[in-house]
C-alpha positions as CSV (number, residue, x, y, z in Angstrom):
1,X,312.5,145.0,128.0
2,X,310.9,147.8,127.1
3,X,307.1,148.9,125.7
4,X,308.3,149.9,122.4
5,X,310.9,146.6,121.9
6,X,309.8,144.2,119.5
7,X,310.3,141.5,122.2
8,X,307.1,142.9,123.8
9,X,305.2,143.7,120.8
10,X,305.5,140.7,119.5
11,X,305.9,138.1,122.4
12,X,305.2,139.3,125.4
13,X,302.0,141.1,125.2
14,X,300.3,138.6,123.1
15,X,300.9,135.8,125.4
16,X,299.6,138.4,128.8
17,X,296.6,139.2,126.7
18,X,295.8,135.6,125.0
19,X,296.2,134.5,129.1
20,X,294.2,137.5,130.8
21,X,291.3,136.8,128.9
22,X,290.9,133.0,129.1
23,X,291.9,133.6,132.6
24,X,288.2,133.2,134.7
25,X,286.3,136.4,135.4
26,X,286.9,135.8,139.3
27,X,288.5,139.2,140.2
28,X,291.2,137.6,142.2
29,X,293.0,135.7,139.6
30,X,293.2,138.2,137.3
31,X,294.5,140.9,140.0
32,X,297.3,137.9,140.7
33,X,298.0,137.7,137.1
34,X,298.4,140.8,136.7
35,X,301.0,141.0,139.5
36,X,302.6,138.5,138.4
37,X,302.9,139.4,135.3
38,X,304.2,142.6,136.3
39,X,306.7,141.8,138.5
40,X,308.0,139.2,135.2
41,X,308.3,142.5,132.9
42,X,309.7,144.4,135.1
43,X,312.4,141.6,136.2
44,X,313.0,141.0,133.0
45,X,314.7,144.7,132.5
46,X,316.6,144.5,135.7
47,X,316.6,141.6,138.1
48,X,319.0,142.7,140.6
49,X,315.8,145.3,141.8
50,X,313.5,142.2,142.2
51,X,313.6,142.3,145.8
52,X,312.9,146.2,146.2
53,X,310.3,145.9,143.9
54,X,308.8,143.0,146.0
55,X,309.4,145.5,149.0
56,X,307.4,148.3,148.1
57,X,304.3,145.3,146.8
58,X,304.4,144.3,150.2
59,X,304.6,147.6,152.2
60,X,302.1,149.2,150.0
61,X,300.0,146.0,150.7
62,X,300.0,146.5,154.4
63,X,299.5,150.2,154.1
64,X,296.6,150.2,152.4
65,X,295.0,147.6,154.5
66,X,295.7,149.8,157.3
67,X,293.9,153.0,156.2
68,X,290.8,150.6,155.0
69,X,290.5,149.7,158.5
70,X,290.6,153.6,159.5
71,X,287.7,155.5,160.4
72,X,289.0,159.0,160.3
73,X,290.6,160.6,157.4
74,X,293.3,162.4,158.8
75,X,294.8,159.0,159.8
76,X,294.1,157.5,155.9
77,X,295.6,160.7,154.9
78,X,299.2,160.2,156.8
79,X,298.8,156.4,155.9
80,X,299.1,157.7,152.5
81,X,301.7,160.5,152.5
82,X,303.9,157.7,154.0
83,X,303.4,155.5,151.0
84,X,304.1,157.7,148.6
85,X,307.1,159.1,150.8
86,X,308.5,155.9,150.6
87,X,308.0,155.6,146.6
88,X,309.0,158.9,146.1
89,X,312.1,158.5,147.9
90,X,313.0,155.2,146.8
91,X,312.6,156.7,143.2
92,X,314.8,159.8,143.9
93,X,317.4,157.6,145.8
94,X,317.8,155.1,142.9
95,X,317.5,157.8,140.1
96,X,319.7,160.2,141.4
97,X,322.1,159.3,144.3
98,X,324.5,158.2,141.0
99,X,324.8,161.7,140.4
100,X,324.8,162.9,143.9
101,X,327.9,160.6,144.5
102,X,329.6,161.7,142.0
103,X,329.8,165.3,142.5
């Protein structure tokens, strides 16, 4: 599925929005339902990436924990570059390494 298909226009985003906002204002469900949610439109394009997808979620998750619980910013800093190492190189890996393997 993509932004621009008719299956979202016409399905998809109605039924996130008409649930988001009868959803209660409690920060927490909403955040969940909008993870959730996500992880469904993106599964929905390509379920065999489900679990890498749930990877990152989870790594991410654990990474920014840690640099809330740092106190200086050189250490928040590296806690950072690491996560977006790890995206960045997952994205180059699954973009490119087609073309890399082919050459």
């Amino acid at each position: 599925m993509v932004f621009s298909s008719l299956l979202f226009l016409t399905v998809f985003l109605p039924v996130f929005l008409l649930i988001y906002f009868l959803l209660p204002r409690k920060r927490g469900i909403k955040h969940a339902f909008l993870l959730l949610a996500s992880f469904v439109f993106y599964m929905w394009g390509e379920p065999r990436f489900v679990f890498l997808i749930f990877f990152t979620t989870i790594v991410d998750f654990y990474l920014v924990r840690a640099m809330d619980r740092q106190e200086k910013q050189r250490s928040r800093k590296l806690l950072l570059a690491a996560s977006v190492s790890l995206n960045l190189g997952l994205l180059c890996y699954f973009k490119y390494a087609v073309f890399l393997w082919r050459m």
